[in-house]
Backbone as CSV, one residue per row, in Angstrom:
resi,resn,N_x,N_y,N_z,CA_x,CA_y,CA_z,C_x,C_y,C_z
1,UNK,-6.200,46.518,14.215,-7.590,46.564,13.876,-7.928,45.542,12.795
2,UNK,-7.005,45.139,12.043,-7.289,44.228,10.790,-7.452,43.100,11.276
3,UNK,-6.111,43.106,12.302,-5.989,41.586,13.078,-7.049,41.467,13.084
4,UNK,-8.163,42.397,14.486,-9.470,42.391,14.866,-10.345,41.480,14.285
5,UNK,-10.651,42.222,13.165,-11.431,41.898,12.362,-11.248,40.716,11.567
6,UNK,-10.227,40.679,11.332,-10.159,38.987,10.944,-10.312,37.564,11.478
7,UNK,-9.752,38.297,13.015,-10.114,36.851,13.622,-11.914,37.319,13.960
8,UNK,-12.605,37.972,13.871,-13.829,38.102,13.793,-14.399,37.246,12.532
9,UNK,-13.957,37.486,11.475,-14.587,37.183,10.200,-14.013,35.377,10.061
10,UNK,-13.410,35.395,10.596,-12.940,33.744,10.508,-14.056,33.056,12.297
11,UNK,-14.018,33.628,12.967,-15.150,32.749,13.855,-16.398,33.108,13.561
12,UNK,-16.878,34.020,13.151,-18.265,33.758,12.169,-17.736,32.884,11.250
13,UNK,-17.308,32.634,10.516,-16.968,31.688,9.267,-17.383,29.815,10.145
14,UNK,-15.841,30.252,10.831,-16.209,29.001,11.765,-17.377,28.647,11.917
15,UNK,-17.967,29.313,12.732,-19.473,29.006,13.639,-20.669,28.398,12.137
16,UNK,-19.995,29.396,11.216,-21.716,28.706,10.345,-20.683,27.994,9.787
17,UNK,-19.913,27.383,9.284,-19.768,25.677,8.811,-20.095,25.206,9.799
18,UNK,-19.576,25.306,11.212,-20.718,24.284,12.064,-21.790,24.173,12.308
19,UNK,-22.404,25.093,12.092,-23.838,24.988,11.980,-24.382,24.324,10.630
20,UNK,-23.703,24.424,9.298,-23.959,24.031,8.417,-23.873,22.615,8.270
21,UNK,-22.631,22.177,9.160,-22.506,20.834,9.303,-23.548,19.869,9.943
22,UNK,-23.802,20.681,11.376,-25.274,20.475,12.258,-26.346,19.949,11.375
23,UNK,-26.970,20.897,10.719,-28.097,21.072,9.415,-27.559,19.614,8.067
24,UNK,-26.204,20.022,7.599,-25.976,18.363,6.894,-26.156,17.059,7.853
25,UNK,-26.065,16.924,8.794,-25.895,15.804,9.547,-27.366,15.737,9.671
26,UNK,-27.740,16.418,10.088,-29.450,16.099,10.424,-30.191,15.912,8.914
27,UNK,-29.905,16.834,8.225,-30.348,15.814,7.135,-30.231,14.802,6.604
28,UNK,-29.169,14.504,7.050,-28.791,12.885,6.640,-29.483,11.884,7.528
29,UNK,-29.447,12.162,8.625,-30.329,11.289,9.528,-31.632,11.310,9.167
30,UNK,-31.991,12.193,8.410,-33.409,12.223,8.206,-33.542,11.752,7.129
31,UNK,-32.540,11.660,5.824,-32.745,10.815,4.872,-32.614,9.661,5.008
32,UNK,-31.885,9.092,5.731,-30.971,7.765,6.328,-33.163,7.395,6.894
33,UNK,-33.079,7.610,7.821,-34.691,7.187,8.193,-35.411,7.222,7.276
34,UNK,-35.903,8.387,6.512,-37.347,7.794,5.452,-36.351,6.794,4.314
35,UNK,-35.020,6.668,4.061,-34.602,5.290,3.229,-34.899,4.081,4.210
36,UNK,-34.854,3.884,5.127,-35.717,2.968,6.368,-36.819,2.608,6.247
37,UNK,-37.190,3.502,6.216,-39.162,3.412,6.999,-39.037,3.253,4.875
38,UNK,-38.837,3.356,3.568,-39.308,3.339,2.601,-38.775,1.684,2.617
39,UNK,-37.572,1.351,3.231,-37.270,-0.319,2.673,-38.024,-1.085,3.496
40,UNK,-38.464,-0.587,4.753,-39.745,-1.419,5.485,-40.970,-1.383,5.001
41,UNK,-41.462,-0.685,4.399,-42.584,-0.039,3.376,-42.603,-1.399,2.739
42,UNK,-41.634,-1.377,1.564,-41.453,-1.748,0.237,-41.299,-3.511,0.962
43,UNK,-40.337,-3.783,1.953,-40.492,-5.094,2.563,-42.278,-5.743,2.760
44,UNK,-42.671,-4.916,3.414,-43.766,-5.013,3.821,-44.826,-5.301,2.781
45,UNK,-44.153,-4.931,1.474,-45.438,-4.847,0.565,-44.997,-6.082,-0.183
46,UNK,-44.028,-6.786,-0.278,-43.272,-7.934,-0.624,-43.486,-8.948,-0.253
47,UNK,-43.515,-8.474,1.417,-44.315,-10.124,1.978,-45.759,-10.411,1.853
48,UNK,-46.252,-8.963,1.945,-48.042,-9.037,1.548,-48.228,-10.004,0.047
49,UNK,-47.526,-9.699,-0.552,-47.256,-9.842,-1.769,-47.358,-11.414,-2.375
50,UNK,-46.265,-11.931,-1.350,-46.033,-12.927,-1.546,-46.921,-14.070,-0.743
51,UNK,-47.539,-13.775,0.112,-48.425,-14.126,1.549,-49.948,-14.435,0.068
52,UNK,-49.973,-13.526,-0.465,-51.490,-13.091,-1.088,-50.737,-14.557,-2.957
53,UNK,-49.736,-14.063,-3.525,-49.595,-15.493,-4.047,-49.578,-16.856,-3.886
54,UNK,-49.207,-16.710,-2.620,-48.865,-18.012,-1.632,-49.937,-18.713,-1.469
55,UNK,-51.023,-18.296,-0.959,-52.745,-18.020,-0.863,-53.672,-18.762,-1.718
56,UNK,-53.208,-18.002,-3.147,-53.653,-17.959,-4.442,-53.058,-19.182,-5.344
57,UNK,-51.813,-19.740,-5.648,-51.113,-20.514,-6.294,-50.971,-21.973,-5.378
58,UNK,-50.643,-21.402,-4.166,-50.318,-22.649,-3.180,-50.916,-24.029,-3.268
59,UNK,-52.685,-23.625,-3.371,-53.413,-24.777,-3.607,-53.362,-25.855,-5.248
60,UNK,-53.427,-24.264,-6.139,-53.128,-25.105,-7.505,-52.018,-25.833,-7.347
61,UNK,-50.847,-25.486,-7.605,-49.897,-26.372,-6.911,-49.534,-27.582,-6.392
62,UNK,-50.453,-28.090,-5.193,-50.478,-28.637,-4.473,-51.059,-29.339,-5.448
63,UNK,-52.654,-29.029,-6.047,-53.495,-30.080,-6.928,-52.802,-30.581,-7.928
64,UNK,-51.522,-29.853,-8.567,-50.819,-30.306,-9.972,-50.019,-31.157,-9.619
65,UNK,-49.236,-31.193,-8.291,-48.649,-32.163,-7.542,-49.129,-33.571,-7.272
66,UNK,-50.053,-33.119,-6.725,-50.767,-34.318,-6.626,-51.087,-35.143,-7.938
67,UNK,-51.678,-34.624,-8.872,-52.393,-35.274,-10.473,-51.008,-35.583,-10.848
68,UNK,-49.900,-34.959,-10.781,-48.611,-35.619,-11.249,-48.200,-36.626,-10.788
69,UNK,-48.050,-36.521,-9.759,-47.754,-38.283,-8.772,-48.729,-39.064,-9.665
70,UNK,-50.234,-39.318,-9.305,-51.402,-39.628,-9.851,-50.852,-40.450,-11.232
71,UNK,-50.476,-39.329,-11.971,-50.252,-39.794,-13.158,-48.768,-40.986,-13.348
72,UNK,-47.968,-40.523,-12.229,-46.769,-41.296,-12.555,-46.834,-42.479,-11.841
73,UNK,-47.282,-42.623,-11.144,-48.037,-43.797,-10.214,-48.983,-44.412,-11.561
74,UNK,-49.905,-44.127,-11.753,-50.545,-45.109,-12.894,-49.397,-45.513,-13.838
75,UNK,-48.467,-44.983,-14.549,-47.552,-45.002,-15.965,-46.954,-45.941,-15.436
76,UNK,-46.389,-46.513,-14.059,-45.589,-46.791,-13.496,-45.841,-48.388,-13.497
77,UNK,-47.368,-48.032,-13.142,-48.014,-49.570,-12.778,-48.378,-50.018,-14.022
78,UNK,-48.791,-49.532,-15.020,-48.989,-50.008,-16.457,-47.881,-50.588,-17.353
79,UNK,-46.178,-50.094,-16.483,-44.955,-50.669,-17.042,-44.912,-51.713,-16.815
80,UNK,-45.501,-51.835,-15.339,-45.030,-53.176,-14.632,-46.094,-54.040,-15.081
81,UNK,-47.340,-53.991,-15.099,-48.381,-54.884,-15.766,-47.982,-55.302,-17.275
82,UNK,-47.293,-54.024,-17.813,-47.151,-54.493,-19.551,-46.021,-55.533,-19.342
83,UNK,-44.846,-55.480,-18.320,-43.686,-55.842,-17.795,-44.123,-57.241,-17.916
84,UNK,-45.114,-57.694,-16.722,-45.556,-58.867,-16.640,-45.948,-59.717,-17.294
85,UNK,-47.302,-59.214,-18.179,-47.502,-59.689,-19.601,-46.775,-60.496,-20.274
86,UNK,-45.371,-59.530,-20.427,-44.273,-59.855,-21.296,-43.577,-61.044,-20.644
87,UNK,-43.442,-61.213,-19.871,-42.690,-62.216,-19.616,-43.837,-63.246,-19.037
88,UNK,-44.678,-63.635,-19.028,-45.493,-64.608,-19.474,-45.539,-65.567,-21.031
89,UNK,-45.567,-64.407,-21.570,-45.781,-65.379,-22.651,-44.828,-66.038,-23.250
């Protein structure tokens, strides 16, 4: 009768760690997904992000680029004119 009952009390035992295991596993899949869907989120808000600076800075940029050349292009030609000068006289 003890026997009985023991191997009773050990396959209930059994059965709910597997079930418990069932229930861990699925929660993990379910954490495993919203850590997903939160790094696609957070991606998503990164490229907006960067799309909306890109937007915003891109042109200044471009204009400071430009006035820099601008400027080194004139400095450049004023070497060579002072250059010339100089060896004239």
């Amino acid at each position: 009768m003890r026997r009985g009952l023991l191997i009773a009390v050990v396959v209930v035992l059994a059965s709910c760690t597997h079930s418990d295991q069932d229930r861990a596993k699925q929660k993990l899949k379910e954490a495993g997904r919203e850590l997903k869907q939160d790094a696609d989120k957070a991606s998503q808000e990164i490229k907006r992000g960067s799309e909306e600076v890109k937007r915003e800075v891109g042109p200044k940029i471009d204009k400071a680029t430009r006035e820099l050349k601008d400027e080194s292009n004139r400095a450049s030609q004023k070497l060579k004119d002072t250059s010339e000068r100089e060896r004239r006289k």
